[in-house]
DSSP file (Angstrom, degrees, kcal/mol; ACC not computed):
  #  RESIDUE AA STRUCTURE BP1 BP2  ACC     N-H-->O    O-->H-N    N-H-->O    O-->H-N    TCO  KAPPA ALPHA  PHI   PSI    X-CA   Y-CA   Z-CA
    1    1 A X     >        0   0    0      0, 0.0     4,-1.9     0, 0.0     5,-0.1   0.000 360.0 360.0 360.0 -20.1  -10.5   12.3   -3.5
    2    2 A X  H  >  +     0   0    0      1,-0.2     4,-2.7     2,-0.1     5,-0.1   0.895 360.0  53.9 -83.2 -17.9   -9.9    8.8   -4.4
    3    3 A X  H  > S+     0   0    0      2,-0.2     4,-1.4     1,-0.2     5,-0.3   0.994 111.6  43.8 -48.4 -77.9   -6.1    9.9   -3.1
    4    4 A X  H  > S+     0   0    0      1,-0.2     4,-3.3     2,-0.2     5,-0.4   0.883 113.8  48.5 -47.2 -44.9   -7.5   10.9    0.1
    5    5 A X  H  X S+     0   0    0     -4,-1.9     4,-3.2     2,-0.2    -1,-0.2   0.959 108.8  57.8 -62.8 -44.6  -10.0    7.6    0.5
    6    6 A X  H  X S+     0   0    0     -4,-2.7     4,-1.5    -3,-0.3    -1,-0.2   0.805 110.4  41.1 -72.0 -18.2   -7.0    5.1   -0.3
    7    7 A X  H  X S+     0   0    0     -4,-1.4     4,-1.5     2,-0.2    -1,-0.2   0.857 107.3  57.2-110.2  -7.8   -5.0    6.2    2.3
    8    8 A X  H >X S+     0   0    0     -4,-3.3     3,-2.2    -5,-0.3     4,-2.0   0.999 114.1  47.7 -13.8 -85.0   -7.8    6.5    4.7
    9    9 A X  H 3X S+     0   0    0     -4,-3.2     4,-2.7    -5,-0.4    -2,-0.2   0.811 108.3  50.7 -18.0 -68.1   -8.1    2.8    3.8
   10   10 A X  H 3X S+     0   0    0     -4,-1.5     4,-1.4     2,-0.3    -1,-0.3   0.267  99.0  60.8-102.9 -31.8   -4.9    2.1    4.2
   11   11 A X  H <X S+     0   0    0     -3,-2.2     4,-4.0    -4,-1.5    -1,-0.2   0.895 111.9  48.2 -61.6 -66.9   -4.7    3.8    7.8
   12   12 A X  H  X>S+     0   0    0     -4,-2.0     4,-1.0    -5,-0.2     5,-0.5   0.940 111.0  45.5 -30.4 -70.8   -7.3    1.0    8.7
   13   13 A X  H >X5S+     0   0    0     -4,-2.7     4,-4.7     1,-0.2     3,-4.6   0.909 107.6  60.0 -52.0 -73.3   -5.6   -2.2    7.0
   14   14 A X  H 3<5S+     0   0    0     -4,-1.4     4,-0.4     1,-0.3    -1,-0.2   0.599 109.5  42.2 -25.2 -48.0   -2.4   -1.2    8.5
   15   15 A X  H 3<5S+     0   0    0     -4,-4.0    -1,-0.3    -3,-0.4    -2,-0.2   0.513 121.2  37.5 -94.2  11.5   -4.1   -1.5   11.9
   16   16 A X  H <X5S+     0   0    0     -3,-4.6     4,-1.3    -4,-1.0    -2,-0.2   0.400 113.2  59.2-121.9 -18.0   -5.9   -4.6   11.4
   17   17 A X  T  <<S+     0   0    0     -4,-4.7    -3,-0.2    -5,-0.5    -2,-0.1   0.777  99.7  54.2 -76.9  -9.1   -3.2   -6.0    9.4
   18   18 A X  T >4 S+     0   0    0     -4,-0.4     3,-0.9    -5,-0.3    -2,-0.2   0.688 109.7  58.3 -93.6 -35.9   -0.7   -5.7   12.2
   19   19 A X  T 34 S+     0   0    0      1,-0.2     3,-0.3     2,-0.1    -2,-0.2   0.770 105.3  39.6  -8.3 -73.2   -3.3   -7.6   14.0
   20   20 A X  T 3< S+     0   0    0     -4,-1.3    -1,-0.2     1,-0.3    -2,-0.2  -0.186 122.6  44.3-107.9  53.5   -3.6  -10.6   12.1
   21   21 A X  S <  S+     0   0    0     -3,-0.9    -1,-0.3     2,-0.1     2,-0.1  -0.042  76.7 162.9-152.8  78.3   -0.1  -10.7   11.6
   22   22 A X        +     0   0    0     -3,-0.3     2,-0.2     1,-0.1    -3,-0.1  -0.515  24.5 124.9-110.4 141.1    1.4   -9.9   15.3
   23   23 A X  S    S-     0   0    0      3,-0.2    -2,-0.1    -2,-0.1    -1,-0.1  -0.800  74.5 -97.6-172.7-160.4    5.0  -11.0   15.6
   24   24 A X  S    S+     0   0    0     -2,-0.2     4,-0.1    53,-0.1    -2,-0.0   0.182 112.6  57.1-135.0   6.9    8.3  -10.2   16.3
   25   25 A X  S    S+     0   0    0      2,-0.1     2,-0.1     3,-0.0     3,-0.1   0.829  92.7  89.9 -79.6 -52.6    9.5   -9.6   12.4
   26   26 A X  S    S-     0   0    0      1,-0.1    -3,-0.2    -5,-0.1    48,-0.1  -0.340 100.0 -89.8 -73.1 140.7    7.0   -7.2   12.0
   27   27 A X        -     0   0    0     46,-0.3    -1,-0.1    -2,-0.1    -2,-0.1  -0.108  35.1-170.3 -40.6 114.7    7.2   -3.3   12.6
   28   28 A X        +     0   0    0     -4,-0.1     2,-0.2    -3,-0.1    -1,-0.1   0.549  60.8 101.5 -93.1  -0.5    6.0   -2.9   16.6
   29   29 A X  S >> S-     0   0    0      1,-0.1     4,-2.6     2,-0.1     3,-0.6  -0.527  73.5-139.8 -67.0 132.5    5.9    1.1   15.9
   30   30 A X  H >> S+     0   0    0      1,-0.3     4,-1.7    -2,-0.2     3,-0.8   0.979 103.0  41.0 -61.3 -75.7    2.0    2.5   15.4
   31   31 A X  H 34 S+     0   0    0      1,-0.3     4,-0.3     2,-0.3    -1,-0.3   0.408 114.8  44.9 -73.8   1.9    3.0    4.6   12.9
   32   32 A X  H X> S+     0   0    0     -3,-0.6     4,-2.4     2,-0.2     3,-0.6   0.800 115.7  50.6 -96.9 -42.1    5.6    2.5   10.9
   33   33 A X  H <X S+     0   0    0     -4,-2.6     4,-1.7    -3,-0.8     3,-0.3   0.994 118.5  37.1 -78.6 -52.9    3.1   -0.4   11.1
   34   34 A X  H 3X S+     0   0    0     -4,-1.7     4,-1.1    -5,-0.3    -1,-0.2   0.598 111.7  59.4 -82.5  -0.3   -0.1    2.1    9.6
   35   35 A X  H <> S+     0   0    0     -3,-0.6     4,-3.9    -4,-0.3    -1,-0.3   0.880 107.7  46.2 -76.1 -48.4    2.5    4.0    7.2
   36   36 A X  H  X S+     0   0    0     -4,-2.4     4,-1.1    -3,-0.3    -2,-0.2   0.834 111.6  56.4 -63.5 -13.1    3.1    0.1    5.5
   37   37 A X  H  X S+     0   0    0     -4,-1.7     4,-0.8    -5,-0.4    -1,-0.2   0.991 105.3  49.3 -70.8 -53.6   -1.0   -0.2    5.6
   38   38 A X  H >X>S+     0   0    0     -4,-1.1     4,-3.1     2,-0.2     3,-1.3   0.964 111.8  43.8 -50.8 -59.0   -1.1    2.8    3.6
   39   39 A X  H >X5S+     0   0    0     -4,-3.9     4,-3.3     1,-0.2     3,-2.7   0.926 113.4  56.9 -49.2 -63.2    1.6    1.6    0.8
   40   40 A X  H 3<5S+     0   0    0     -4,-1.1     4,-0.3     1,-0.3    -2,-0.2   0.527 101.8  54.6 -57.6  -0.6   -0.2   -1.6    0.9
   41   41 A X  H <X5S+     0   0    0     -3,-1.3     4,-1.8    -4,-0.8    19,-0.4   0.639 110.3  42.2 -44.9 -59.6   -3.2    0.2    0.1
   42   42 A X  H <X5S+     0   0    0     -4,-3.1     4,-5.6    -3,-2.7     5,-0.4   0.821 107.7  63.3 -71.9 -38.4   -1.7    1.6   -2.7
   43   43 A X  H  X<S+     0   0    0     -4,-3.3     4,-1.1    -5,-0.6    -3,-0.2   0.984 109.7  42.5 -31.0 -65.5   -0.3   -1.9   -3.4
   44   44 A X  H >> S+     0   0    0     -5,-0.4     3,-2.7    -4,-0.3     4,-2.6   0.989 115.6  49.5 -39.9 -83.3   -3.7   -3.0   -3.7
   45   45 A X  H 3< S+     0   0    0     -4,-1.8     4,-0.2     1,-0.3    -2,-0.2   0.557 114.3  39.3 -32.4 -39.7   -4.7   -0.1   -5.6
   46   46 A X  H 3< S+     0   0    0     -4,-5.6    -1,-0.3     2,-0.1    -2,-0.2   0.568 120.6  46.5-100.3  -3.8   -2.1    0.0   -8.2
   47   47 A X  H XX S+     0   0    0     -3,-2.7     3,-0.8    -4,-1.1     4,-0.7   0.847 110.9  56.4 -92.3 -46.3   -2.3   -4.0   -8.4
   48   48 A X  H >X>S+     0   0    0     -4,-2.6     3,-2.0     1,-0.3     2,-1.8   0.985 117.9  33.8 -48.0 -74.3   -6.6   -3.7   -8.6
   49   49 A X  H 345S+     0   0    0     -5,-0.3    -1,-0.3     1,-0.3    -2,-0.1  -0.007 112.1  56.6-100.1  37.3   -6.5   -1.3  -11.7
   50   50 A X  H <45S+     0   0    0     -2,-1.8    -1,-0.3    -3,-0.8    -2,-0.2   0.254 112.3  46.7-140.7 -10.2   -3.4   -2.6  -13.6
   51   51 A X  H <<5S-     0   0    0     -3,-2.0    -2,-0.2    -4,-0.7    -3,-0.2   0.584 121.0-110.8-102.2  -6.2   -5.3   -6.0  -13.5
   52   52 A X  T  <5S+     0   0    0     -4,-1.6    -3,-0.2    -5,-0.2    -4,-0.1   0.032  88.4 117.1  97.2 -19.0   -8.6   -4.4  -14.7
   53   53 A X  S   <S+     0   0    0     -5,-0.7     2,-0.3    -6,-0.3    -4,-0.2   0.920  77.5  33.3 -26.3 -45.5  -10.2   -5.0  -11.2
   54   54 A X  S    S-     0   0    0     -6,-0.4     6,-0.1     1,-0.2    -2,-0.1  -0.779  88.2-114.8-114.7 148.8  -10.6   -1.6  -10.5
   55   55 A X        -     0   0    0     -2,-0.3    -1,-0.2     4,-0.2    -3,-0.1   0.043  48.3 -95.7 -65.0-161.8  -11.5    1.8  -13.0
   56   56 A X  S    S+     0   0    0      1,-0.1    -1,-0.1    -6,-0.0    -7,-0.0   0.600 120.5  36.9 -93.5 -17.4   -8.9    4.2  -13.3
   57   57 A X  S    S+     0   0    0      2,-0.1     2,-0.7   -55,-0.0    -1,-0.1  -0.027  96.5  81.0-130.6  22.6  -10.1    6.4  -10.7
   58   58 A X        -     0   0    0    -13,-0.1    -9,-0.1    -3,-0.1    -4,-0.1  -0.956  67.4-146.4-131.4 155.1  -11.7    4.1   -7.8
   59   59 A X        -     0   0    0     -2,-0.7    -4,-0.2     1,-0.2     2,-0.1  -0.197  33.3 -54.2 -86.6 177.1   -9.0    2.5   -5.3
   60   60 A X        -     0   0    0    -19,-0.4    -1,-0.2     1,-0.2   -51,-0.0  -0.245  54.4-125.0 -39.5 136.7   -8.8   -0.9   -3.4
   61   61 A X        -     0   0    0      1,-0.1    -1,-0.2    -2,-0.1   -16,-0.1   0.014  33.0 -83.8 -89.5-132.5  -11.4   -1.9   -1.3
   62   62 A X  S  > S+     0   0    0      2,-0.2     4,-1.4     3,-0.1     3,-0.3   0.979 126.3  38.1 -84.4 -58.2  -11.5   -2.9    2.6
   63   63 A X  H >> S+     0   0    0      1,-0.2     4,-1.5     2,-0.2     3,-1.3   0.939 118.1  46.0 -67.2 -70.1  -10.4   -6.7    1.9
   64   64 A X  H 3> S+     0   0    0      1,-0.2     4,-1.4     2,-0.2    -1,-0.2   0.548 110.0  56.9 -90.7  -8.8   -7.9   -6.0   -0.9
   65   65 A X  H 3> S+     0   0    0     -3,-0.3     4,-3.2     2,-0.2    -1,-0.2   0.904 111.4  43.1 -70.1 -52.5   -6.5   -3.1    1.4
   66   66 A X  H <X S+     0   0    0     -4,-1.4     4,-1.8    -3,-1.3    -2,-0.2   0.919 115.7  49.0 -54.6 -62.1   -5.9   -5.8    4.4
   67   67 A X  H >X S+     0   0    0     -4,-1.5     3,-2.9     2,-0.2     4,-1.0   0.950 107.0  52.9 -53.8 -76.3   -4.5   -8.3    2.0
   68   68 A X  H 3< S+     0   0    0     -4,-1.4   -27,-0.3     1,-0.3    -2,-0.2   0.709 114.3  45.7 -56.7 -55.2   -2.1   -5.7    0.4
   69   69 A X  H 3X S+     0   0    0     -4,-3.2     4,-1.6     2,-0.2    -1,-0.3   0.594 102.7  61.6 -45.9 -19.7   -0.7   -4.8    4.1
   70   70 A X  H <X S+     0   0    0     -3,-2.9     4,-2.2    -4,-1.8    -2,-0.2   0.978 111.5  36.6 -63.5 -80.2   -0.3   -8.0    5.1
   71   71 A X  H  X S+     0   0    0     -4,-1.0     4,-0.9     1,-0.3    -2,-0.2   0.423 114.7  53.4 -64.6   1.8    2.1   -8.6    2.3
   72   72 A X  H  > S+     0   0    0     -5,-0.3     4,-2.7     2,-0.1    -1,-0.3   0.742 112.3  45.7 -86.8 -44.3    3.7   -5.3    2.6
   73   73 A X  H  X S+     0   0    0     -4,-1.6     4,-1.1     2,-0.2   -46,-0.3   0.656 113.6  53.7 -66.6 -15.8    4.3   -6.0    6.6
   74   74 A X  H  X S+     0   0    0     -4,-2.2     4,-1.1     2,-0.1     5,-0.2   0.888 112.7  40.5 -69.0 -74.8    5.7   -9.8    5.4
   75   75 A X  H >X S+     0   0    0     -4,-0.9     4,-2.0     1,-0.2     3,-0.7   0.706 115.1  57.3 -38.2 -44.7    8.4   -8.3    2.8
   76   76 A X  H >X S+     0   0    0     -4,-2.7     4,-1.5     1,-0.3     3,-0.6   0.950 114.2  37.5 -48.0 -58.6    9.1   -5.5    5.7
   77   77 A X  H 3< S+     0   0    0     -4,-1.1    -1,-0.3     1,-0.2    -2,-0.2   0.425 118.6  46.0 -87.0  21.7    9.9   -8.0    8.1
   78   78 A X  H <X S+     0   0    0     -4,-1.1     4,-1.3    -3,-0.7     3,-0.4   0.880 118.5  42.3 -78.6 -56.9   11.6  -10.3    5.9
   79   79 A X  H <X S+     0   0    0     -4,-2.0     4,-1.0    -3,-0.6    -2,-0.2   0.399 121.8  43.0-106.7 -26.2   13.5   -7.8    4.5
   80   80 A X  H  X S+     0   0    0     -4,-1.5     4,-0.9    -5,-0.2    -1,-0.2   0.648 112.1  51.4 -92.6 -16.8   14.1   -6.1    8.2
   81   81 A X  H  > S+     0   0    0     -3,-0.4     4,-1.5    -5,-0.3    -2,-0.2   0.853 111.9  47.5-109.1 -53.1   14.8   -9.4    9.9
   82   82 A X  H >X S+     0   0    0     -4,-1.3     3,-1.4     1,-0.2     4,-0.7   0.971 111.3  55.9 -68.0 -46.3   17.8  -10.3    6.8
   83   83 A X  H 3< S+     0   0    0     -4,-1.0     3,-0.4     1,-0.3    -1,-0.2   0.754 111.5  39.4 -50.4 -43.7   19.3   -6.4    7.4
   84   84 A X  H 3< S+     0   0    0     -4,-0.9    -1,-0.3     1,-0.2    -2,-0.1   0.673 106.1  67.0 -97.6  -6.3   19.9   -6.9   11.3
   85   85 A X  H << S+     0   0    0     -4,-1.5    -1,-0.2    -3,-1.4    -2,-0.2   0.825  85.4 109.0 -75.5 -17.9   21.2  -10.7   10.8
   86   86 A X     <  -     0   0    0     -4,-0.7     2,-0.2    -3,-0.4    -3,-0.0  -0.294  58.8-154.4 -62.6 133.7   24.0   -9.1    9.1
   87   87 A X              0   0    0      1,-0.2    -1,-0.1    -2,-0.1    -2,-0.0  -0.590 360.0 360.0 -96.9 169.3   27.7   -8.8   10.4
   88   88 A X              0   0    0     -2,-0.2    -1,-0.2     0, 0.0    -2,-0.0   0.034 360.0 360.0-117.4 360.0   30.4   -6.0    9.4
């Protein structure tokens, strides 16, 4: 269930992290931008409970969910933004 809940979560951040980080770097697709909410959900999640934050079996919360998309939705479009500057 806690599977089910994180990406729940994760749906959420995705669309309120695309929000507060509105751009032209960042994924403009609904579903690309709320799939990176979800890793960054798990981001959270595996970051939360490797730092003792979290048990073994509870997730991210609402704020650490947000946070975690925000900085999945930076790297994408860092990482998206160096890929298309490239010539062949």
């Amino acid at each position: 269930m806690s599977i089910l809940w994180t990406i729940i979560i994760g749906f959420v951040a995705g669309v309120i992290a695309k929000f507060i980080m509105p751009g032209s770097n960042e994924p403009s697709g609904f579903i690309l931008t709320t799939i990176l909410g979800i890793v960054g959900a798990f981001v959270a999640t595996f970051l939360g409970q490797a730092l003792g934050w979290y048990g073994p079996n509870q997730g991210a919360g609402f704020i650490a969910s947000v946070v975690g998309a925000c900085i999945v939705l930076a790297i994408y479009g860092f990482v998206a933004s160096r890929s298309s500057s490239r010539t062949y």
